[in-house]
VEXDREN-2710 file (C-alpha; in Angstrom, 1 decimal):
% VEXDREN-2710
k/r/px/py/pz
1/UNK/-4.9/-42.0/-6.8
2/UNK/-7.6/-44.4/-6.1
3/UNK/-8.9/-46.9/-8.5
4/UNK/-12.4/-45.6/-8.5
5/UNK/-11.4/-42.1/-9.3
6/UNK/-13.0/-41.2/-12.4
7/UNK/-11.6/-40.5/-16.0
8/UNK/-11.3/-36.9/-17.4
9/UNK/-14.6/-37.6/-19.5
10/UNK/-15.9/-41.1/-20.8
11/UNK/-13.0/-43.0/-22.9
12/UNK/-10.5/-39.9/-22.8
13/UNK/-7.6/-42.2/-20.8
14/UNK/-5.4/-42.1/-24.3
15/UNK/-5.1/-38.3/-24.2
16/UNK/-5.6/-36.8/-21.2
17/UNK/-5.1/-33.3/-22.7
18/UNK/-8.3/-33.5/-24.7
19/UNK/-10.8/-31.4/-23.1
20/UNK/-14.8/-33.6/-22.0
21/UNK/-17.3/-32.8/-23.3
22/UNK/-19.6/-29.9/-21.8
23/UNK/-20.7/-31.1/-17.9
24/UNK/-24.5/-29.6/-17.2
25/UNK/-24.0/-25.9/-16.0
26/UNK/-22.7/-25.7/-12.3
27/UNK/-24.9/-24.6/-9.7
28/UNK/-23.7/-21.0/-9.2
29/UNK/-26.2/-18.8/-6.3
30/UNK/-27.4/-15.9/-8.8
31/UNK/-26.4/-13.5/-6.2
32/UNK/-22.8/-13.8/-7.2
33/UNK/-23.6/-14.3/-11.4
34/UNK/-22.2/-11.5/-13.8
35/UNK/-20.7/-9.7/-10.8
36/UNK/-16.9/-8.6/-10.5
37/UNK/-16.4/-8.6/-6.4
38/UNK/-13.2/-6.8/-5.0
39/UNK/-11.0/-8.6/-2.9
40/UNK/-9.5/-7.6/0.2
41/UNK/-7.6/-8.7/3.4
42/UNK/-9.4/-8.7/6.8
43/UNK/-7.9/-5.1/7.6
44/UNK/-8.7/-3.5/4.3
45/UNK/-12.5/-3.8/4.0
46/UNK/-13.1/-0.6/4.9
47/UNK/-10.8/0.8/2.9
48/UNK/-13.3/-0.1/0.0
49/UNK/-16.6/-0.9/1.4
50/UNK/-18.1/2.7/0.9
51/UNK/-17.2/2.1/-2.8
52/UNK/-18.7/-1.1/-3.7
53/UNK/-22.0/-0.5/-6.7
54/UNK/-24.4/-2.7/-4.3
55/UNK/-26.2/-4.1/-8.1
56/UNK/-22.3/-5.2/-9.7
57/UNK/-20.5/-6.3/-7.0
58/UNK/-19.7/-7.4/-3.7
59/UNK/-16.6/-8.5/-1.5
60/UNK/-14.3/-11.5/-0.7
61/UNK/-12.1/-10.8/2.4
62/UNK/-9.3/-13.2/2.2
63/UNK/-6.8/-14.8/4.8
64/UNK/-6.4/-15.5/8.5
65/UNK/-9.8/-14.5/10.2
66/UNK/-11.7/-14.0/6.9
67/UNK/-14.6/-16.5/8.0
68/UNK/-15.2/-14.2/11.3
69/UNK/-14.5/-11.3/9.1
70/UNK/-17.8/-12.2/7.2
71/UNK/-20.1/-12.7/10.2
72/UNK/-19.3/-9.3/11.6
73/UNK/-20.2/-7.5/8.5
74/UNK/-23.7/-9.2/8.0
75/UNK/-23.8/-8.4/11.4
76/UNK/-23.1/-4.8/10.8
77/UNK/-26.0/-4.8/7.9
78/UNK/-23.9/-5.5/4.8
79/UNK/-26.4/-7.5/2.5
80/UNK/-23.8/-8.0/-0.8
81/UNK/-22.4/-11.4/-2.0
82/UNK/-20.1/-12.1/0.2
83/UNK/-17.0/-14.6/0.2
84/UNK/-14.6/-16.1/2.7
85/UNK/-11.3/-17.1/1.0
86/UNK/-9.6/-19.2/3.4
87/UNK/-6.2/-18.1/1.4
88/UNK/-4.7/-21.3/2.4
89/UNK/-2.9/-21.7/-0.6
90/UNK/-0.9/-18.4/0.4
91/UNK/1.3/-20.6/2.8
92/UNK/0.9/-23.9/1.6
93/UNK/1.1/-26.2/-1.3
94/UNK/-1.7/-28.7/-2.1
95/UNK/0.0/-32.5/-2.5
96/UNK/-1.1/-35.8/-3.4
97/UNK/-1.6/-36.6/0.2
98/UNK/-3.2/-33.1/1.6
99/UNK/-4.5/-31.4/-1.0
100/UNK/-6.2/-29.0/2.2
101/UNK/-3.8/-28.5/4.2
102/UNK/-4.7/-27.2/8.1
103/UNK/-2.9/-24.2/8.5
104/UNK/-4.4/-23.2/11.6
105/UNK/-2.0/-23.9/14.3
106/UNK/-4.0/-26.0/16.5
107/UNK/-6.5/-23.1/16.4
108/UNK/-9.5/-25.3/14.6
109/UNK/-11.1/-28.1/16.5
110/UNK/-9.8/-31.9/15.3
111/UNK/-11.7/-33.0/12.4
112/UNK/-11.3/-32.8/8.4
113/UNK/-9.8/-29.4/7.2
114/UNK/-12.3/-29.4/4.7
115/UNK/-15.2/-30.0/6.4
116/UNK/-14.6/-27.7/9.4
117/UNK/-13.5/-24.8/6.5
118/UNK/-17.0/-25.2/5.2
119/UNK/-18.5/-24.8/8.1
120/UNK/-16.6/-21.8/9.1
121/UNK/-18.0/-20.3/6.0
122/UNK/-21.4/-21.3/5.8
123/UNK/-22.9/-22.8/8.9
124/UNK/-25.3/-21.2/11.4
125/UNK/-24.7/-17.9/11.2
126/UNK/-21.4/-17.8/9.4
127/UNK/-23.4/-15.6/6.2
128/UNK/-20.8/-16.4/3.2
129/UNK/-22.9/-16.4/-0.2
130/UNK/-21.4/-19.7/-1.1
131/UNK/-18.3/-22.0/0.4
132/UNK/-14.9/-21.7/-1.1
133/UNK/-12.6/-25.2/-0.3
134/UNK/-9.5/-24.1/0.7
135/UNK/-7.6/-26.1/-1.1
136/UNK/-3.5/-25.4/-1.2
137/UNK/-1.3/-24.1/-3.9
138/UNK/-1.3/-26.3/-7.1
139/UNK/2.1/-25.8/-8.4
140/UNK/2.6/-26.4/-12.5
141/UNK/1.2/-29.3/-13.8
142/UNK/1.1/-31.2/-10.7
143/UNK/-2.1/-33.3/-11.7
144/UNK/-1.4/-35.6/-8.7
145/UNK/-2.4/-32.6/-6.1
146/UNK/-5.1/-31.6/-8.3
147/UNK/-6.6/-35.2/-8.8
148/UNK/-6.6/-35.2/-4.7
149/UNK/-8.3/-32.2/-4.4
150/UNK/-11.2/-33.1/-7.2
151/UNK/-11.6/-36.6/-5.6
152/UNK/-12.8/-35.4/-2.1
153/UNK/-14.3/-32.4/-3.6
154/UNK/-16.5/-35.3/-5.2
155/UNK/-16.8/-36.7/-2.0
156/UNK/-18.7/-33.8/-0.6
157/UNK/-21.9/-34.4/-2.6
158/UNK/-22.1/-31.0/-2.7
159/UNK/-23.0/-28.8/-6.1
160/UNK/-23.2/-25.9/-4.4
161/UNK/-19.5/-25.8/-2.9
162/UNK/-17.2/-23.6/-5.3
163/UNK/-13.9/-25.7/-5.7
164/UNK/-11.1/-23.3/-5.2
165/UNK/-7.8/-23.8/-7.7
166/UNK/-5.1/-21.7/-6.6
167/UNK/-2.9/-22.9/-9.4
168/UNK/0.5/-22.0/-10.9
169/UNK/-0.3/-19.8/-14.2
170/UNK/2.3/-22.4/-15.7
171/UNK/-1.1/-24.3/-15.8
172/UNK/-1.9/-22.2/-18.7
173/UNK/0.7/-23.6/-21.2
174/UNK/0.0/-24.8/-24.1
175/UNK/0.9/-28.3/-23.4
176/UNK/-1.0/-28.5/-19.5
177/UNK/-4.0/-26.3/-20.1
178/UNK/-6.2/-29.4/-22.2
179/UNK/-5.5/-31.6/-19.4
180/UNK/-5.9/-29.0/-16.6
181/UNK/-9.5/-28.2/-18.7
182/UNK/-10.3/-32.0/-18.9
183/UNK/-10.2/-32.4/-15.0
184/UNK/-12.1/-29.5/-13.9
185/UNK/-15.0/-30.7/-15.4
186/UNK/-14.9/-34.1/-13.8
187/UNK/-16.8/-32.0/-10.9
188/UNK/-19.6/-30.2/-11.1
189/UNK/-19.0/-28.0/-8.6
190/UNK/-18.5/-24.3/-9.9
191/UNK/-14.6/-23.7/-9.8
192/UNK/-13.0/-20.3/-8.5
193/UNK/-9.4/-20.0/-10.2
194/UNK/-6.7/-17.9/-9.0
195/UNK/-3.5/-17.5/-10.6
196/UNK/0.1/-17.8/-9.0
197/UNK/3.5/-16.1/-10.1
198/UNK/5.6/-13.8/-9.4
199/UNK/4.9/-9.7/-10.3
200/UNK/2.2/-10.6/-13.2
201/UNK/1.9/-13.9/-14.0
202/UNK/-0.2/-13.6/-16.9
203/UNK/2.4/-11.8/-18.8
204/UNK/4.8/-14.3/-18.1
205/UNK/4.7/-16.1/-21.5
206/UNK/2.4/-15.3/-24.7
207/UNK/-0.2/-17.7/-24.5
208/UNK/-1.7/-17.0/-21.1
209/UNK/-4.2/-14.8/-21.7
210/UNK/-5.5/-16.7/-24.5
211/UNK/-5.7/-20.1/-22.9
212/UNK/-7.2/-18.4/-20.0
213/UNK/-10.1/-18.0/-22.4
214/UNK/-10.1/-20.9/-23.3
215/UNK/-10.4/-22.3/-20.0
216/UNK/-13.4/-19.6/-19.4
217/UNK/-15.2/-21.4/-22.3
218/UNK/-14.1/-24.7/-22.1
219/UNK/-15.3/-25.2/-18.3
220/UNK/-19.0/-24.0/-17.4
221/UNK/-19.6/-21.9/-14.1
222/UNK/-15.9/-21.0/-13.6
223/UNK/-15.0/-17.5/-11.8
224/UNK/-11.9/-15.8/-12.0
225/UNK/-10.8/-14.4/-8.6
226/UNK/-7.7/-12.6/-7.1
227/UNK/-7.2/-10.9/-10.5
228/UNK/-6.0/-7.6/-12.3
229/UNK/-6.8/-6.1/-15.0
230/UNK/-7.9/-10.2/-16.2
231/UNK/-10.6/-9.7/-13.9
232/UNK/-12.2/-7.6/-16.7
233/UNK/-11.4/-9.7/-19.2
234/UNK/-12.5/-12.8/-17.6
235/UNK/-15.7/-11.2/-17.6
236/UNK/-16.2/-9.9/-20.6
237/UNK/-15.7/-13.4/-21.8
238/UNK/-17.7/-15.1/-20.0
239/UNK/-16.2/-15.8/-16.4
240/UNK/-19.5/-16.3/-14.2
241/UNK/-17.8/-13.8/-11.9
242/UNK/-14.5/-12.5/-11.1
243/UNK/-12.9/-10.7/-8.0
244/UNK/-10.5/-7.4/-8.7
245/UNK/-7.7/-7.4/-5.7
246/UNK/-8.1/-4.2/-4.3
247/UNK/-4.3/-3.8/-3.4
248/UNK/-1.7/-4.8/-4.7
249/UNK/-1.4/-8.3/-2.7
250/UNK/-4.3/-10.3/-3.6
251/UNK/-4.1/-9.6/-7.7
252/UNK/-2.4/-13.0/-7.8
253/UNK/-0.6/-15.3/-5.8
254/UNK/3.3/-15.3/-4.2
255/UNK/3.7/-18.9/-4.3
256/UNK/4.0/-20.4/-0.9
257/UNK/7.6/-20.3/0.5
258/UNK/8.5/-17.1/-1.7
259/UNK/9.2/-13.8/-1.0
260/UNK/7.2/-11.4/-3.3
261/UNK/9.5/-9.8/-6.0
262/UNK/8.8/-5.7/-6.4
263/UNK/9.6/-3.3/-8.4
264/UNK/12.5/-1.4/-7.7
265/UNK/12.6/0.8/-4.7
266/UNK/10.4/-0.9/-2.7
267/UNK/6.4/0.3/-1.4
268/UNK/7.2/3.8/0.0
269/UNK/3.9/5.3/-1.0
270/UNK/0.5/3.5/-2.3
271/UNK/-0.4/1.8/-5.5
272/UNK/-2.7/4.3/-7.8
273/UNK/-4.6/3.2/-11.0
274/UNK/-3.9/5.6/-13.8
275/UNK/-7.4/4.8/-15.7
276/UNK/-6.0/6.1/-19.2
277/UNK/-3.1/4.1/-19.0
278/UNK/-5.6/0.9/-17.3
279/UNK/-2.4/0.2/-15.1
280/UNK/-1.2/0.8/-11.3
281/UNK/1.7/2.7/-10.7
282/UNK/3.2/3.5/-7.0
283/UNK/2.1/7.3/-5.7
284/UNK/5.3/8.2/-5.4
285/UNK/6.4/7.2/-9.4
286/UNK/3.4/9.4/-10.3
287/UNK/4.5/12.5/-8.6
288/UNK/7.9/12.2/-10.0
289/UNK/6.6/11.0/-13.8
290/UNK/4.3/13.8/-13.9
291/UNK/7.2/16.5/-12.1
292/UNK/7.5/18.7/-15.0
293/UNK/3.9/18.1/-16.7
294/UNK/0.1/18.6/-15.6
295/UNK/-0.7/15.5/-13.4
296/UNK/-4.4/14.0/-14.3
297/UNK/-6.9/15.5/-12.7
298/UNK/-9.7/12.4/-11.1
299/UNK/-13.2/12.9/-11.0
300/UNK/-14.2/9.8/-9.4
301/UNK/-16.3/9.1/-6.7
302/UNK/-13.5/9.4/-4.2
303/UNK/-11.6/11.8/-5.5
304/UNK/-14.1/14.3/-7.0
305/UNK/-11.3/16.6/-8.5
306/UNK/-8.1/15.6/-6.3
307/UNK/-4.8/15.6/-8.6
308/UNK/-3.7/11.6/-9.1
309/UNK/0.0/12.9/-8.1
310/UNK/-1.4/13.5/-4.5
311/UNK/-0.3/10.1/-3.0
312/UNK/2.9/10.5/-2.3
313/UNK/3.4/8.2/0.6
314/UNK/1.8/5.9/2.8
315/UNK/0.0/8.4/4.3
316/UNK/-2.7/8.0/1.7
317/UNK/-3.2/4.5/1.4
318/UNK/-6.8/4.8/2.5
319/UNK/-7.7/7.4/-0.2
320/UNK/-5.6/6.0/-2.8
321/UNK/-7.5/2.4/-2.2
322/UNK/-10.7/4.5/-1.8
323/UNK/-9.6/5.6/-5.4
324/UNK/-8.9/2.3/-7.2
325/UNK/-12.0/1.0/-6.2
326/UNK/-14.1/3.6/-7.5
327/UNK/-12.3/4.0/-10.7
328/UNK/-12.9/0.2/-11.4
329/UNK/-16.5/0.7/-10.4
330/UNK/-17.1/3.1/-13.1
331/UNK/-15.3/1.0/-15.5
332/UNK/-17.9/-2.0/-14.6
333/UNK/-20.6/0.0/-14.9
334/UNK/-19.8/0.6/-18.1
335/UNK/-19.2/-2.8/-19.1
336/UNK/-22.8/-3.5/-17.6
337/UNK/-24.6/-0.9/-20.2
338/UNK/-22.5/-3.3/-22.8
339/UNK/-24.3/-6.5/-23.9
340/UNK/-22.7/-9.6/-23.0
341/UNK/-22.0/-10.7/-27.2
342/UNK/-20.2/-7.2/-27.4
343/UNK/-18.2/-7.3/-24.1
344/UNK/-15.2/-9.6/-25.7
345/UNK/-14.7/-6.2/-28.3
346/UNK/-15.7/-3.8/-26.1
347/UNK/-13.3/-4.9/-23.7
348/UNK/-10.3/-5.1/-26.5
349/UNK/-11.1/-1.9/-27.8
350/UNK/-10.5/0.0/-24.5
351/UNK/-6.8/-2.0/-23.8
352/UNK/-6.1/-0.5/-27.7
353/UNK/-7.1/2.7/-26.6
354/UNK/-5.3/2.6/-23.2
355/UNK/-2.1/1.2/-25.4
356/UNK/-2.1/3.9/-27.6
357/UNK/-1.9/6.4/-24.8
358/UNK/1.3/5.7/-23.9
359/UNK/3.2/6.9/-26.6
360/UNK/1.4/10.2/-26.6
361/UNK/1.6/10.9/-22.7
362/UNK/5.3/10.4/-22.6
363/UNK/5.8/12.7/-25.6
364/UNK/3.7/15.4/-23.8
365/UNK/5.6/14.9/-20.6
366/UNK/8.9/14.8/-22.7
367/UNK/11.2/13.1/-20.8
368/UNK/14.8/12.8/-22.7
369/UNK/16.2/9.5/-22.5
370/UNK/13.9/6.8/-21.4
371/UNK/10.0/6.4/-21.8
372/UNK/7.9/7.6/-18.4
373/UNK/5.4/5.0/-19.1
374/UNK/5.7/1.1/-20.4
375/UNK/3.1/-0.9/-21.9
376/UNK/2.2/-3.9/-19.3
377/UNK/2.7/-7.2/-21.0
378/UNK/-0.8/-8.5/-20.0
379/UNK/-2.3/-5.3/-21.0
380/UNK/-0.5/-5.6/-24.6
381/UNK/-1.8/-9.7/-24.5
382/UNK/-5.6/-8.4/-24.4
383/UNK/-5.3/-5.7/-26.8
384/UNK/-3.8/-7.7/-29.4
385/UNK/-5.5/-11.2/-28.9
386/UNK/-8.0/-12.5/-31.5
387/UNK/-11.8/-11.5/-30.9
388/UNK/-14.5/-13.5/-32.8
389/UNK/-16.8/-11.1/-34.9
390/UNK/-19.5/-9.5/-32.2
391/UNK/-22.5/-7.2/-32.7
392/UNK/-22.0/-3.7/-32.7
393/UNK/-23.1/-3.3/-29.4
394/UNK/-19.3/-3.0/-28.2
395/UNK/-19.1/0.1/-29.6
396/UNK/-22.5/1.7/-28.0
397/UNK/-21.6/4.9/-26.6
398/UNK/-22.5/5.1/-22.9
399/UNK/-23.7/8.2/-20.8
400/UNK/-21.7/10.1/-18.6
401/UNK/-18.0/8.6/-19.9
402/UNK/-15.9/11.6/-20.3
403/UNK/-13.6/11.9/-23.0
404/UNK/-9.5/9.8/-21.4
405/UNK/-11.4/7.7/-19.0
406/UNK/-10.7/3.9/-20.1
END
């Protein structure tokens, strides 16, 4: 890198892992703050849209087209926060030399990819809440890439920008995440992370989840975007927002030049949230788990009393989306009635809950041999990972939450 690029924090060039001091607070628009937004690609939007709580959330459409995507729905009246992820990092990698790569195809004018992204996203017109650089895929600890990206994200003189890090969840380690900490907050730009990996990268080794925290705390006006279930989590402690991927898709990252690993049998019939189990499961899994027992019956917005062994094929893959969003709008609702001290608790209290339902729905669905139901990994990291002492506003009973819905 260049000579004048700044240090990690003042003196820190003899351990690059220790983490700056605190920067000032980044310059985040209060539209988005304390919001968990659900992401979607350009054709899905209205899968989800009739869904949204207009007071907790909003939407980031993500990928080819996602800029014009935008200016047609303030067009059509939508007045949420509103995000175009450029999704570059999807088929590119960010390098020393390009960490923004032009994916376009000759289809943007000439000129810096960064500069004309921004535009796209927030000039006359455009309506985007805030900019999102759209920076490319920051494989494990490649600092190199990442040093690139910060330096002309410096270069923009612009506080307001929200500095995208697609990175590889290996960034999370034990022995990358000070360093990866200690370089974010050379800008002070807000940052908007998304994780990469195959299936779920979070559960990929036992320290994720936790240094993911620490991140959350470490560096001031970060968001948490293209999630799963972390998307929660990341805002119960303390993300300034987070996005929930509304299918299956956009919970994380393939890294670029990979083909997506599934589980086995392939997509034949939508994903479906099972909230007391605060996992998705394919449609089709559902109707044969629950074959010989008394499928869950969902009173959610969308459903309002249809059985969750309904969606059995792709067939359904409006409802069923229609169905995941509303869940997870009831579930932020109720964190909302939760104050913010209590939210860490709260939050581990209902991934205990939600892990101690497995055990007792496969007994009652008593299948001989095998277990219907597994624990998720991640799900199993944020039940069992250390909570400072909080108030007792965690455990304040909220109106209206039946009895089984997590």
């Amino acid at each position: 890198m260049t000579e004048s690029f700044p240090s990690p924090r003042p003196g820190a060039g003899s351990d690059p892992a220790e983490p700056p001091d605190p920067p000032h607070s980044p310059v985040v628009p209060v539209q988005l703050k304390g919001r968990m937004l659900l992401q979607a690609g350009v054709s899905r939007v209205g899968y989800i849209r009739e869904q949204l709580d207009p007071v907790r959330s909003g939407l980031v459409v993500s990928g080819p087209g996602a800029a014009a995507k935008v200016r047609k729905l303030r067009e059509e009246g939508f007045t949420g926060p509103l995000l175009a992820d450029p999704a570059v990092y999807t088929v590119a990698a960010a390098s020393e030399d390009d960490p923004f790569p032009d994916v376009s195809k000759g289809q943007l004018a000439f000129g810096d990819p960064l500069q004309l992204s921004m535009e796209e996203q927030v000039g006359h017109r455009a309506g985007a809440t805030a900019a999102m650089t759209p920076t490319g895929y920051l494989h494990a600890e490649d600092s190199d890439a990442l040093k690139a990206a910060l330096h002309q994200v410096l270069k923009l003189e612009d506080p307001h920008v929200f500095f995208s890090v697609p990175m590889d969840v290996g960034w999370l380690r034990d022995d990358a995440v000070g360093q990866l900490i200690a370089w974010l907050n050379v800008v002070p730009n807000p940052k908007a992370v998304m994780l990469g990996g195959q299936m779920d990268p979070l559960a990929g080794f036992s320290q994720a989840v936790g240094n993911l925290k620490r991140l959350l705390a470490e560096v001031p006006g970060t968001a948490l975007l293209r999630a799963d279930l972390a998307a929660f989590g990341a805002l119960a402690h303390g993300a300034v927002f987070t996005a929930f991927g509304a299918t299956s898709s956009v919970r994380h990252i393939v890294p670029p030049g990979q083909a997506a690993k599934r589980s086995a049998g392939g997509p034949n019939s939508p994903s479906v949230l099972l909230p007391e189990l605060m996992d998705f499961f394919l449609g089709e899994t559902l109707a044969k788990r629950f074959a010989a027992g008394l499928a869950p019956v969902c009173r959610c917005a969308a459903c309002d009393g249809l059985v969750l062994d309904t969606f059995v094929d792709n067939h359904w893959q409006v409802p069923a989306t229609a169905h995941n969003a509303a869940v997870l709008m009831e579930w932020l609702r109720t964190m909302d009635a939760v104050e913010p001290t209590g939210r860490p608790a709260w939050w581990q209290q209902r991934c205990r809950r939600a892990v101690d339902r497995y055990p007792v729905l496969n007994a009652e669905l008593d299948h001989p041999g095998f277990s219907a139901f597994k624990v998720p990994a991640q799900l199993l990291q944020w039940a069992q990972a250390p909570v400072a002492s909080q108030t007792s506003s965690a455990a304040r009973p909220v109106a209206g939450v039946e009895r089984g819905e997590v």
